[in-house]
C-alpha positions, -999 to +999 in steps of 0.1 A: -113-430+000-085-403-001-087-364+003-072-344-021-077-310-015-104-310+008-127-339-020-129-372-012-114-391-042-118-431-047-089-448-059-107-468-080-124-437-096-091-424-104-080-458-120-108-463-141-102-422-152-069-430-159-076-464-181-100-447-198-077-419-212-052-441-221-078-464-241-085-431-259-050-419-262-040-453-281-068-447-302-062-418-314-024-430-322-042-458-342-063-432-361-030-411-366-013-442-377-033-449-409-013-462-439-002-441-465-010-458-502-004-444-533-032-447-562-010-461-592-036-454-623-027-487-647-048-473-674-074-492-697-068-527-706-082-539-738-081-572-741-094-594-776-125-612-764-112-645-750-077-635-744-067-626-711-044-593-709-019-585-682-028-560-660+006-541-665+005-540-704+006-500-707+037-500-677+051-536-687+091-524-677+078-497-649+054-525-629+082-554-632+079-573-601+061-542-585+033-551-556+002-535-546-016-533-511-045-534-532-063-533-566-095-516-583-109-528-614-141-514-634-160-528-664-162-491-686-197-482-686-196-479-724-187-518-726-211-538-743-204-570-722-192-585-690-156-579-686-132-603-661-107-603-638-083-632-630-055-655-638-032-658-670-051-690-675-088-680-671-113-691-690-142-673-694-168-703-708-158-730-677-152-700-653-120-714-642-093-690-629-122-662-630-119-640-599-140-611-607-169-608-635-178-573-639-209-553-656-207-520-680-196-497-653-194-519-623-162-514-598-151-540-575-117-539-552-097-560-533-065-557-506-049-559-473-056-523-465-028-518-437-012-550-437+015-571-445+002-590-481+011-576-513-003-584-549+022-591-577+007-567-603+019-596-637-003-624-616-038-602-627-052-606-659-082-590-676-107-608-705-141-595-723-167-610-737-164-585-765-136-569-780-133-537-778-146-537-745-122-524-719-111-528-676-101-498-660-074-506-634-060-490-604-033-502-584-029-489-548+009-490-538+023-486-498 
């Protein structure tokens, strides 16, 4: 025990004061620190039932080799059927390659929200069961 100004003070009291406001000093920083994304609006996708569509067919030159941190799909509520989400090579009737099957008006997302992985935007296709049916897709861009 120490006196400062006429108190008694512990040492360790003033350590674990200390170590507390620097716990909440780096998090606040963190909280600061969040990671600044960019929603990139792809547009509707409207693929013929059965064959997959790019992702980036309304921005094919713009989205060249572009990444995302992360991506949002949604089955339009006004579809009629399940609409899907996957590679070039999916098929719908095995499910192979099939990442995501959506419902009229379902959303479903995906990412690395703050760190280091990117998604090459041409690797991500999207299928219907019925044409006419469309994906709404959102690409979200550090």
């Amino acid at each position: 025990m120490r006196m400062i100004e006429g108190k008694k003070i512990s040492i360790s009291l003033v350590v674990s004061a200390l170590l507390a406001l620097t716990v909440c000093s780096l998090l606040l920083l963190a909280a600061q620190a969040t990671v600044d994304v960019t929603p990139f609006p792809l547009g509707v996708i409207s693929p013929t039932a059965g064959t997959p569509a790019v992702i980036t067919a309304n921005y094919t030159a713009l989205m060249a080799g572009q990444k995302a941190n992360s991506l949002m799909f949604q089955g339009l509520s006004t579809n009629v059927g399940l609409a899907y989400v996957g590679a070039s090579w999916m098929s719908v009737s095995g499910m192979t390659g099939v990442m995501f099957v959506l419902s009229p008006g379902q959303t479903v997302s995906f990412g690395d929200h703050g760190g280091g992985n990117k998604f090459p935007l041409a690797k991500y296709y999207a299928d219907v069961a019925t044409t006419g049916d469309d994906v709404l897709v959102t690409a979200f861009i550090k």
